[in-house]
C-alpha positions, 0 to 999 in steps of 0.5 A: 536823756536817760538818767544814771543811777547810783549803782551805775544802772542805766534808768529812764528818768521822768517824762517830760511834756514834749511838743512832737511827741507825747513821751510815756512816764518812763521817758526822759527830760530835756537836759538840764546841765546848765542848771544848778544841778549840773548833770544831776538827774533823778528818776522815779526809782531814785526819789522813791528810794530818797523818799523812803530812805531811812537813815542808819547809824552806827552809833545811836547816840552820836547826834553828830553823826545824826545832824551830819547825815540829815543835813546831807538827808536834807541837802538831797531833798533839796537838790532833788526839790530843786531838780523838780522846780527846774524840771517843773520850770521847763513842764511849765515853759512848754505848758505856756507853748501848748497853751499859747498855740491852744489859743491860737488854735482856738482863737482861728477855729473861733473866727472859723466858727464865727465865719462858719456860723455866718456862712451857715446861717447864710447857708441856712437862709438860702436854703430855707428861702430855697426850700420855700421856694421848693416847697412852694414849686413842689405845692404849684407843681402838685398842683399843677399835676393834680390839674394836669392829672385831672384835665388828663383823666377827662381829656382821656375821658373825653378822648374815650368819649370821643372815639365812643360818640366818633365810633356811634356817630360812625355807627349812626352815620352808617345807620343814618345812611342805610336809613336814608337809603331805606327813607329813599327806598320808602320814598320810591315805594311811596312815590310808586305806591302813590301811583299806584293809588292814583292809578287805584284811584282811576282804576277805582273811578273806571270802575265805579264808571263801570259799576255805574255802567253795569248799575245802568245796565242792571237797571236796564237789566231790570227795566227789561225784565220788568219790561221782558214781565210785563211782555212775559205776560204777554209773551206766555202766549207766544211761550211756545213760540218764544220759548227759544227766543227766552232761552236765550235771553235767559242764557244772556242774562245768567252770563250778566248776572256771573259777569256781574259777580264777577266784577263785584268780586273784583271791586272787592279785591281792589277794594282789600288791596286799597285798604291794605296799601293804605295801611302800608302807606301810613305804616311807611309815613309813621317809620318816615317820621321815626327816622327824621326823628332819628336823624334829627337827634343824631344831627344834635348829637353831632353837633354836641360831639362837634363841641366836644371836639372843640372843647378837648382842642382846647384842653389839649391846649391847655395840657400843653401850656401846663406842661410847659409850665411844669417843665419850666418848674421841673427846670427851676427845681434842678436848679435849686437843687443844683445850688442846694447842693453845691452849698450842702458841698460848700458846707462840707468842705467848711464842716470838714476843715471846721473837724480838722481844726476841731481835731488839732484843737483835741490834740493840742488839749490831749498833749495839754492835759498830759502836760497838767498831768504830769505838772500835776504828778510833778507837784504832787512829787514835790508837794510830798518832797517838801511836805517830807523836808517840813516834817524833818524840819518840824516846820508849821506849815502856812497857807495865805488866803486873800479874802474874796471881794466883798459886793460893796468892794471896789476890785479895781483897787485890790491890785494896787496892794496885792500881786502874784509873783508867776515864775516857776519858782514862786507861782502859787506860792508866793504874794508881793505887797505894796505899801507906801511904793515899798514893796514887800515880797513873802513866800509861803507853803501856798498863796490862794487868790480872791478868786479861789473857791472853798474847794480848791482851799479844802483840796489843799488840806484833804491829805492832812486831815486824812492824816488825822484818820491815819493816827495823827495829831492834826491842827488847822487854824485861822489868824487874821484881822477882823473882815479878813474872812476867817470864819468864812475860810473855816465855817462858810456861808450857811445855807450855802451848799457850794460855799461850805467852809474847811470845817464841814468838808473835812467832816465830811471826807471823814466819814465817806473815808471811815465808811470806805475803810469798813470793807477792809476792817476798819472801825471808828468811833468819833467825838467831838467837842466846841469851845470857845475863849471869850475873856480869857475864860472858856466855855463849854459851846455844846452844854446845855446850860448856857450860862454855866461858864458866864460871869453874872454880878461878878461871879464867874461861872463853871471853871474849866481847867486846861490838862497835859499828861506825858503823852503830850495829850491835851484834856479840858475838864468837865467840857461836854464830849458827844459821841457822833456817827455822822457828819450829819450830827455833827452839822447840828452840832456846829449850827448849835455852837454857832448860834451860842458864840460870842460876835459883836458889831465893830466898824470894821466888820458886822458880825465879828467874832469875839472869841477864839473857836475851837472844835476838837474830833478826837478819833480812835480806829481799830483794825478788826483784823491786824489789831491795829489801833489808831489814835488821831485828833484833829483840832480845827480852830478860828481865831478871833481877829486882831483889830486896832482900837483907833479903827474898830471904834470898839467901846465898853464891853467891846473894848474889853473883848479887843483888849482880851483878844489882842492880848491872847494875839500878842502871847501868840506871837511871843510863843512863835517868836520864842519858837523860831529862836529856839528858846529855852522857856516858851511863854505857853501859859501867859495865854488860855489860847496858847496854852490850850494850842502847846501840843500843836505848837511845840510838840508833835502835831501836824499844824497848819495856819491860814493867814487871812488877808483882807484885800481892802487898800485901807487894811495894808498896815494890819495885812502887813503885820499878819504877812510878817507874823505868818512868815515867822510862823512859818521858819518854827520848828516844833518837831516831828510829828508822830504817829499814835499807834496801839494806845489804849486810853482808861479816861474817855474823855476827849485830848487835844493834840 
């Protein structure tokens, strides 16, 4: 929808959170004639230029006019604040359909967790179980090949040994052959030889028969001739006559003699012969004998080559089985794997419909986020609207803080006293109570629950206590009966860095601010100061004579006066004043303050303060370059609490104290309730506290109160009480607050605001 503005230009009003589309910063809300604004539409450019209007007038002083045309001033604010909470109304209804559908989403993409983390750990299991069962078929398999790999290597081994002893054993055969054929051929020559000895020896043993023969013949030869001698003698005579006859003997016997040399030489010739085939026969015997042993050690290795035959048989048989095995296994392992991967299938498919959801779930939070978002710039629109309208109006601003539970407390009883209205009109800002079945229902500036953290608190006020940066008179202070946890709202727990109270925070954004502000040619100078009203009486927390403003045998101490010149600055005679350049300085400072103030025990609380605190930061800044000068004062306070005497059981001093700080309690509320009739005379001096707090109460200061509120069922009548009083603090008008520009003070001593 396109809002119309007032000069008839069409312009794009603000954006709304829109559940199908995401819708920029220029486009438009759902209509909303139905509302109390009928067709009344703003947009950014419109609030902006009501924001900023400045109002004219004709005539100055006609304060007629004035009221007239602020009441119509404010009568817009009003309707426009009204838009915004309708329009905030409709941010809020669509913000609860994201959320609702964010928790739905979430809720199905955490039981789809919860089943995907069930399937996965299922997953997860079978696949370790998987993977062990891999691994341990990996390490059988490896095992297996590495066997496999080895009885390869020696059944290759054995094969090569194998063919070489086959190939030897050829080789040996054919030797083993030619040998036996050479064996037999020896043997043919041996058994010829041996015939031929035979025949040798009978042919020896001729011829020894016939040595012996021609031995007798010889002999016979020589018994002739000795015969033939001896007839020689006897023949000379007849030498002539026989001469021929012994020519022929002679003739005979030469012939025997060379026959008989003859033969001698032949027995000697057979006789070389014998010995030579003798020495030829023991040669064969010996090549006999050699090759039966050859042969007889290649019969062993045969038979050793025949076992290994054998045994690679059986390796073979064995390298078969363990194939099988492995192929068994290989079948095993494609099987695994097969399921490995239709789980890793399954569990990507789950994973990618978990991303889906993931996905939608990051959608949904994006448009969410852009919905806060534009809640948030919706209500920091508004918050400035009313902030804008308090200041016109000059209201005192009020935040209500129920104090968390203690550990010692019972929660459960806490929401029987206490609840929180949730419609758009009153969400974060209103608090119903109920007493006696009444219940009592109180709208304020903004409401924190027990729940809500000192950061959430202090982000509340950050802007106000940057007003005091800007030159403003700022004031925040805390009422509430005793154990509603004022102190700890504006203190904190010490030590605790988390649990730091709206006092060290807002130190410390002043000076991170103060030293972001330098480049641009800012200078600051800060002091600080800490006292306290104990018994109507003030005392200087930072003086380092403790005792100078205590009262000892009656005789009061060092004498403080409160002063207020015409600016409406507020001063403190003789109070010490320091010079601080850091938050740091100023941590020393309070830890020092808080170990000099009044606290005592009561019933109702263990260390109960006794005195109003107060601690003033007056700031003065100067622009190096525009001569701009500021002057600001922040004044964080901590009242004492209001107790009942029947129940603080309060006794002696303790008395006088109660007694005190009701009292300055009470002048409190008469100076409030003075305010909100608009009385002629306010009762600022019938109290220290109140008289101190003018300029913050009745001039032009930026003041802010917490109402603190125990949530204890025993404390409703004292919570009731405080719940009236802030409302009533809260309808006062005090004025405009104003900005202190170009003011140079000659007294340096500090001014309350």
């Amino acid at each position: 929808m396109v809002g119309t503005a007032h000069n008839g230009r069409l312009r794009l009003a603000f954006s709304l959170v829109n559940g199908s589309q995401d819708l920029g910063p220029n486009s438009a809300p759902a209509s909303n004639a139905g509302s109390e604004c009928g067709g009344i539409e703003f947009t950014r450019e419109d609030v902006e230029a009501l924001v900023s209007e400045k109002i004219k007038y004709k005539n100055k002083f006609n304060y007629k006019e004035r009221c007239e045309n602020m009441m119509e001033y404010i009568k817009r604010l009003r309707l426009c604040i009204k838009w915004f909470q309708e329009l905030e109304g409709e941010y809020a209804f669509e913000q609860e359909k994201l959320r609702t559908a964010l928790e739905l989403t979430e809720r199905r993409c955490s039981e789809m967790e919860v089943a995907l983390k069930n399937k996965e750990e299922e997953l997860n299991l079978i696949i370790l179980e998987l993977r062990k069962s891999l691994a341990s078929l990996q390490e059988k398999l490896a095992k297996e090949e590495s066997e496999k790999k080895a009885a390869v290597d020696s059944l290759a081994k054995e094969k090569e040994a194998r063919i070489s002893i086959e190939r030897a054993q050829a080789s040996l055969s054919e030797e083993l052959d030619k040998v036996q054929g050479e064996l037999d051929s020896a043997n043919q020559r041996i058994a010829s030889i041996n015939d031929m000895y035979k025949l040798l020896q009978e042919y020896n043993s001729s011829l020894q028969l016939y040595n012996s023969k021609l031995q007798t013949d010889l002999d016979a030869a020589h018994e002739t001739i000795k015969r033939g001698e001896k007839e020689r003698s006897a023949i000379v005579e007849n030498l002539h006559n026989l001469r021929g006859q012994h020519k022929s003997l002679q003739d005979q016997l030469i012939s025997s003699i060379a026959s008989q040399d003859e033969a001698m030489k032949q027995k000697d010739a057979l006789l070389n012969e014998v010995a030579c085939l003798r020495m030829e026969l023991h040669q064969t015997k010996d090549d006999r004998d050699r090759y039966q042993q050859q042969a007889q050690s290649l019969v062993a290795e045969a038979s050793k080559y025949k076992e290994l035959a054998t045994n690679s048989s059986e390796l073979e048989e064995k390298c078969l089985s363990q194939g099988n095995q492995i192929q068994i296994l290989h079948d095993q392992l494609a099987v695994a794997e097969r399921k490995l991967q239709m789980s890793d299938m399954s569990a990507l498919e789950t994973r990618i419909e978990f991303e889906g959801q993931k996905k939608l779930i990051n959608e949904l939070q994006n448009r969410l986020e852009d919905a806060e978002l534009k809640l948030i710039e919706g209500e920091k629109l508004r918050k400035k609207l009313h902030n804008t309208i308090l200041e016109l109006k000059g209201n005192i601003r009020v935040f209500c803080r129920v104090r968390p539970q203690l550990p010692d407390e019972n929660s459960s009883n806490q929401g029987k006293v206490f609840s929180y209205p949730t419609s758009m009109e009153y969400l974060g800002r209103g608090i119903d109570m109920t007493q006696n079945g009444q219940k009592h229902s109180f709208t304020f500036d903004k409401v924190f629950m027990p729940d809500a953290s000192q950061e959430e608190v202090f982000v509340e006020i950050s802007q106000l206590v940057q007003s005091a940066l800007d030159g403003y008179k700022v004031c925040i202070f805390a009422y509430g009966q005793t154990g509603s946890g004022k102190t700890y709202t504006m203190m904190g727990e010490p030590g605790q860095p988390d649990e730091k109270g709206l006092i060290p925070r807002s130190l410390e954004q002043i000076f991170q601010t103060r030293q972001a502000l330098q480049p641009q040619g800012w200078r600051y100078e800060m002091q600080v100061s800490m006292l306290e009203i104990y018994n109507e009486t003030i005392r200087d927390l930072l003086s380092t004579n403790r005792d100078a403003s205590r009262i000892d045998n009656g005789v009061a101490g060092k004498q403080y006066t409160i002063k207020h010149d015409a600016n409406g600055n507020t001063q403190v005679s003789d109070l010490t004043i320091v010079d601080v350049q850091s938050s740091r300085e100023v941590s020393f400072l309070l830890d020092r303050a808080a170990h000099s103030r009044s606290v005592g025990k009561t019933q109702m609380n263990e260390q109960s303060s006794r005195s109003h605190f107060v601690f003033t930061m007056r700031i003065t800044g100067v622009n190096e370059g525009t001569e701009q000068q500021v002057q600001g004062v922040l004044n964080l306070i901590d009242l004492a609490g209001s107790e009942r005497l029947s129940k603080s059981g309060s006794t002696g001093d303790r008395l006088k104290e109660t007694q005190a700080i009701n009292k300055s309690l009470s002048s409190l509320a008469d100076v409030i309730f003075a305010l909100a009739k608009k009385e002629d005379h306010v009762p600022f001096r019938n109290s220290k506290l109140t008289y101190l707090l003018q300029p913050c109460l009745g001039g032009d200061s930026k003041t802010l109160m917490f109402v603190n509120i125990s949530p204890e069922p025993s404390s409703v009548g004292e919570s009731l009480c405080s719940l009236r009083f802030a409302a009533r603090v809260n309808a006062c008008e005090i004025g405009t607050p104003r900005r202190q520009l170009n003011i140079r003070t000659s007294d340096s001593r500090l001014s309350y605001g």
